[in-house]
C-alpha positions, -999 to 999 in steps of 0.1 A, spaced: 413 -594 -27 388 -619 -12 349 -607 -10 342 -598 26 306 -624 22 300 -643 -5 278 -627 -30 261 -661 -46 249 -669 -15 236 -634 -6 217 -629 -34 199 -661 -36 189 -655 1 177 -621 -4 154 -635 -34 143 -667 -16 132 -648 3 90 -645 17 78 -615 6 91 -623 -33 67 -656 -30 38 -638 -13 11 -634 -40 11 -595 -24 42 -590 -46 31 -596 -75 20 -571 -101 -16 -573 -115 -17 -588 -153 -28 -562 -177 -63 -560 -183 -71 -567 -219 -89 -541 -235 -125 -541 -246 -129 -528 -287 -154 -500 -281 -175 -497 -315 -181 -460 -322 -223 -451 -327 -229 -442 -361 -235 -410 -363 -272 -405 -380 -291 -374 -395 -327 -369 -385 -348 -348 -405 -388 -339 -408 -408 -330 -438 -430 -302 -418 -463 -280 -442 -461 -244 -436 -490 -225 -449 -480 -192 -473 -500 -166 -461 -509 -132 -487 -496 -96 -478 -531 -92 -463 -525 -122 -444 -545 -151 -465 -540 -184 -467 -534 -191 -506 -513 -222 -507 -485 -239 -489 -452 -253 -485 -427 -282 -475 -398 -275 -452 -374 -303 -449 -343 -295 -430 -313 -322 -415 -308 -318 -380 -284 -339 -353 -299 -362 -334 -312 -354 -302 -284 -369 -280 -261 -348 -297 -283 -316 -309 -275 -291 -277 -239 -298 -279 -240 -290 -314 -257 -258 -314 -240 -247 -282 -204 -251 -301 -213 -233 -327 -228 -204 -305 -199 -202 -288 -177 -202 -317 -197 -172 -334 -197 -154 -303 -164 -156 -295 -148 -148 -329 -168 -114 -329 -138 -104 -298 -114 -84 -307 -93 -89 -283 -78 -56 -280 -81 -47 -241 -48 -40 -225 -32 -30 -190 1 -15 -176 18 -41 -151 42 -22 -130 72 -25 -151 53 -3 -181 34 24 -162 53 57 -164 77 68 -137 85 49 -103 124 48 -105 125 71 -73 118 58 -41 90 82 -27 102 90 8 125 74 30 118 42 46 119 55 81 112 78 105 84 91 87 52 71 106 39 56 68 42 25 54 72 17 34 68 21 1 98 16 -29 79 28 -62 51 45 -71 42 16 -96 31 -1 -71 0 -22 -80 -15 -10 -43 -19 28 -53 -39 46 -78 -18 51 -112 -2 17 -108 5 -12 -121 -26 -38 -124 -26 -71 -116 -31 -100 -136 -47 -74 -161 -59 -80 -200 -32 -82 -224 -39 -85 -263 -43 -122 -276 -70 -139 -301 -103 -154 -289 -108 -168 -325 -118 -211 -324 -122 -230 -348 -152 -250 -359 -158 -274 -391 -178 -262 -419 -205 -291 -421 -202 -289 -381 -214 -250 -383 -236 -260 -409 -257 -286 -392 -257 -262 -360 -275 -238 -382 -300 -263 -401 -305 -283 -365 -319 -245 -350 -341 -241 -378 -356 -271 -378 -361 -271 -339 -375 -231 -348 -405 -249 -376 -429 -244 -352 -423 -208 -348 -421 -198 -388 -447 -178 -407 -444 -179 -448 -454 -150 -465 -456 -142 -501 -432 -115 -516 -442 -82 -503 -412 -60 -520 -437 -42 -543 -463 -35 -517 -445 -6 -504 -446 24 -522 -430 46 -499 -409 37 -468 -437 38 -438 -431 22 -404 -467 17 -393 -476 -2 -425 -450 -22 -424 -461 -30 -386 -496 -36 -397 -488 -60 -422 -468 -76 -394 -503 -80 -369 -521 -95 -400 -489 -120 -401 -499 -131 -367 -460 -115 -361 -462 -88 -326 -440 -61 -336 -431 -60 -299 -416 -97 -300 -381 -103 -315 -384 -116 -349 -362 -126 -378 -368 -120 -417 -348 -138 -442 -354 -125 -477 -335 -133 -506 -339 -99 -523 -347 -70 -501 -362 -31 -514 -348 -3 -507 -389 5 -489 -390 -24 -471 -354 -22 -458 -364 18 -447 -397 8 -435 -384 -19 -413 -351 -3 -400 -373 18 -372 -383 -16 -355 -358 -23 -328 -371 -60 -326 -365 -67 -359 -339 -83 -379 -336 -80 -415 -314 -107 -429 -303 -121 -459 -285 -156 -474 -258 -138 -468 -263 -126 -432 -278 -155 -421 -264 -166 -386 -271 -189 -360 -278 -161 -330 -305 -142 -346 -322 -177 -353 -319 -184 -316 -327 -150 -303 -360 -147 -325 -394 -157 -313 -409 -151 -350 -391 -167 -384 -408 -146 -412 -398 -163 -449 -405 -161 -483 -409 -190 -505 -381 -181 -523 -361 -182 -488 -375 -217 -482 -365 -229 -513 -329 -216 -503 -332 -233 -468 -344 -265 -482 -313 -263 -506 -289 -254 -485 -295 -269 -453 -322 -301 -467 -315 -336 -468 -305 -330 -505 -283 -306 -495 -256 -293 -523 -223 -286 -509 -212 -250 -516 -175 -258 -536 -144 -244 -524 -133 -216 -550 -92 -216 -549 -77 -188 -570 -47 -213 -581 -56 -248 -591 -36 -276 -575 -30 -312 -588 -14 -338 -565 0 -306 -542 18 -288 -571 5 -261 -588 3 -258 -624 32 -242 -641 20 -208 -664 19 -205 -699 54 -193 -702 69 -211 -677 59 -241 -699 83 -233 -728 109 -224 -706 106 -261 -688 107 -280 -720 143 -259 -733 
């Protein structure tokens, strides 16, 4: 059976025709590209003096603080992740609601729909009454992110560093205290230049028992270890009380020459297979 029109000459019309040869029609050439080179990412750090000041508030010699920080493009963003993080991850995430399919009760209908002057109502689960269900309401989940280590670690150094200004250096003062006393331990404080009504951190690397009692009274204090050390108490302190021996740990931790803390794995793995035991070894070789 015969074509009712030619199709040859239909489709060559149809493509000859003006709007396939109007520059309109055709489609934009792809754009090439341009390589985007990446910044380098660069440490900054500042070698800053602090003055070491005697329990009765002496100068008797001085220090060097030398910490790495980000640079200053890139130093908020840094410190705000990581404040973020830490705050987060202290959530539990335990708060938790009834919808209306888990409160108790509801499987009557209350009254009957008419001829009663009140609304119509089919449950007593009803979100819109007290003892119902809630909306939209908190369920359990996990807040927890994730941050790098050397990304949590340069947060940290990058706040001290910014904080140098701030920092008082005091000599080892666990042996002053005989007895656990508040108001000594404040006076020693005003000679420190350090208002006990201020918020201020201490970072000690070995803390008595007295000093630890005599400082536990002061609601604006914060008695921190190595350990304990943390990015919000850094940023919520107006006053950095150290030691030397905590510089020394800040300058080795968190300094230019900083020394990696090494990852201690219970089971020793080589190439992604762990080593066979002592008795597995004889069994291998049978």
């Amino acid at each position: 059976m015969a074509a009712p029109f030619p199709l040859a000459s239909h489709s060559s019309s149809f493509l000859s025709s003006s709007c396939f040869n109007s520059k309109s029609f055709l489609l934009p050439k792809p754009r090439r590209p341009c390589p985007i080179s990446p910044k380098p990412f660069s440490l900054t750090s500042q070698l800053s003096t602090l003055p070491i000041l005697s329990f009765t508030g002496d100068t008797v010699g001085e220090t060097y603080i030398n910490l790495k920080s980000a640079p200053p493009s890139t130093a908020r963003a840094v410190v705000h992740r990581a404040i973020i993080t830490d705050l987060q991850n202290k959530r539990r995430g335990t708060a938790s609601t009834l919808t209306r399919a888990e409160v108790r009760g509801g499987g009557k209908k209350p009254y009957p729909q008419k001829k009663t002057g009140r609304a119509r109502r089919g449950s007593q689960t009803t979100p819109l009454r007290p003892g119902g269900g809630v909306v939209f309401g908190p369920k359990p989940r996990d807040w927890s992110i994730k941050i790098n280590r050397k990304e949590k670690q340069l947060a940290i150094s990058t706040a001290l560093s910014s904080a140098v200004q701030n920092m008082v250096v005091v000599e080892d003062f666990g042996d002053k205290f005989e007895k656990p006393r508040t108001s000594e331990f404040t006076s020693a404080m005003r000679r420190w230049s350090v208002d006990p009504k201020e918020k201020s951190m201490f970072l000690l690397t070995e803390t008595a028992d007295n000093v630890r009692l005599s400082s536990r009274n002061i609601g604006t204090l914060k008695m921190l270890n190595p350990r304990t050390l943390n990015l919000f108490d850094i940023l919520n302190a107006d006053k950095l009380v150290l030691t030397p021996s905590s510089v020394d740990f800040l300058n080795l931790r968190y300094g230019v020459d900083a020394v990696e803390e090494e990852e201690e794995d219970g089971e020793s793995e080589v190439d992604g297979d762990l080593e066979p035991a002592e008795g597995e070894e004889g069994k291998e070789a049978e």
